[in-house]
N, C-alpha and C positions, 0 to 999 in steps of 0.2 A: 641450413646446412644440408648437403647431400645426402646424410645420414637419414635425418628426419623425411625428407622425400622420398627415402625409398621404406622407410616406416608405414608414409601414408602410400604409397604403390603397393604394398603388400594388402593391405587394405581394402583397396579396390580391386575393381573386376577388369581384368588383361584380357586383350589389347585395349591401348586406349588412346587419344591423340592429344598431345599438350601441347598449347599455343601460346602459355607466358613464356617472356623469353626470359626471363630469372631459371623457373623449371626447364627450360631444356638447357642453362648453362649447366645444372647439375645433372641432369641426363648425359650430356657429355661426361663429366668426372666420372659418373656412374660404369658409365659405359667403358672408356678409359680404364679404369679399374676392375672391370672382368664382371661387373654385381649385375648388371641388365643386360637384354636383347634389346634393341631401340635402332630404329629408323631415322636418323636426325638427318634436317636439311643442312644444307650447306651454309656455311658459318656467314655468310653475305647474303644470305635469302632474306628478304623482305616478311616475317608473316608469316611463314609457313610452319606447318606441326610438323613436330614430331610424332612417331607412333613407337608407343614404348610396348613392345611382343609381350617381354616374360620379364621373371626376374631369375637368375642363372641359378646353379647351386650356391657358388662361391656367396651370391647376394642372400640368399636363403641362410648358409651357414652365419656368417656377418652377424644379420639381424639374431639368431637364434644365443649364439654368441653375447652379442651385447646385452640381449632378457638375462642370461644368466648371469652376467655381471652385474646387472643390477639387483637381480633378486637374492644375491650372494655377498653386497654389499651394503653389510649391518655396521652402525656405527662403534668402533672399538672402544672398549671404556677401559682404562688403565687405569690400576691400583696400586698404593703403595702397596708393599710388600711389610708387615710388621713382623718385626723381633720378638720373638717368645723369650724370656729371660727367665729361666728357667734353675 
């Protein structure tokens, strides 16, 4: 997922040049969606990298975003509620 690719872009060291072409189908979404700066070839190029610059704020917020929803998501445990009879 595009998501996880910009996980590991975060990761590494920018700029950089990516030649799978699976990685630059999400480098485009990426890009598309405001989260990278990237240099992508032309969708009929043969082979050619891309060079992915930076990763934007909006990708920086994103990611920062998603750590806190996980680390904020604890598993809820539901209780009955008991009757004091009193």
């Amino acid at each position: 997922m595009p998501m996880e690719y910009l996980l590991g872009l975060h990761r590494d060291e920018l700029p950089l040049f990516e030649s799978d072409i699976r990685n630059i189908d999400k480098l485009r979404v990426l890009s598309a969606a405001g989260m990278v700066e990237v240099r992508l070839p032309p969708p009929d190029a043969p082979h050619q990298p891309a060079q992915v610059l930076y990763i934007t704020g909006l990708g920086c917020a994103t990611l920062r975003a998603r750590s806190a929803q996980r680390c904020s998501a604890a598993p809820v445990v539901q209780r009955e509620l008991e009757c004091s009879a009193d």
